[in-house]
N, C-alpha and C positions, 0 to 999 in steps of 0.2 A: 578457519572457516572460509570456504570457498566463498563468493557469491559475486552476484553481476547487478548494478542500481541501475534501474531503470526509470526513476523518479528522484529527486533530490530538490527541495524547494521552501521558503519560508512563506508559509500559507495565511494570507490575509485577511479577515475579514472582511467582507463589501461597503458596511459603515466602518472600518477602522480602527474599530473596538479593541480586537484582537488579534494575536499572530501566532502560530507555533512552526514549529521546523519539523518536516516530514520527509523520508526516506522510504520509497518501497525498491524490494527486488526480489530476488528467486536466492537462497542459501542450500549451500548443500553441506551444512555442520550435522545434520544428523542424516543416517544412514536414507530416511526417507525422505529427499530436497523435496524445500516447500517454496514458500511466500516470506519474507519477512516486512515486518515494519519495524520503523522508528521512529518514535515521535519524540521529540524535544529531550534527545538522548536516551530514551529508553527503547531497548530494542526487545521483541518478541518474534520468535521463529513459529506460524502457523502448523498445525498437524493439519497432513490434506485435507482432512475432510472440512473443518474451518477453513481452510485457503479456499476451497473450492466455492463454499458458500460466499465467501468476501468477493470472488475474484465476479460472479454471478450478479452480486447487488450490484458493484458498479458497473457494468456493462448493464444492467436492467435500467439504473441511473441513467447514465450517457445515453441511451436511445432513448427514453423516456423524453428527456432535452434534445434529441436530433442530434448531440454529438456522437455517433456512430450512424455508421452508413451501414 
């Protein structure tokens, strides 16, 4: 499987609480390269149409919060 991570980070809670380990990137194992995630080792290769919808929420997120210009 091809792929490029573009994200790689263990993700904190703000109180402390909790943590898991998160991996996003683009895969190209099946004929139609998507999105993949991993979360605390388990990996899932999106079919576009969920990628597409995933990729939408957080960029709606991130401007939502002003992180996006």
């Amino acid at each position: 499987m091809a792929t490029t991570m573009y994200f790689e980070e263990t993700i904190r809670d703000q109180g402390g609480k909790a943590t898991f380990d998160l991996e996003l990137g683009r895969s190209s194992f099946y004929l139609e390269h998507s999105v993949y995630l991993t979360v605390d080792g388990k990996t899932v290769i999106m079919d576009r149409a969920t990628a597409k919808r995933f990729v939408e929420a957080v960029v709606d997120v991130g401007r939502y919060h002003g992180m996006i210009d």
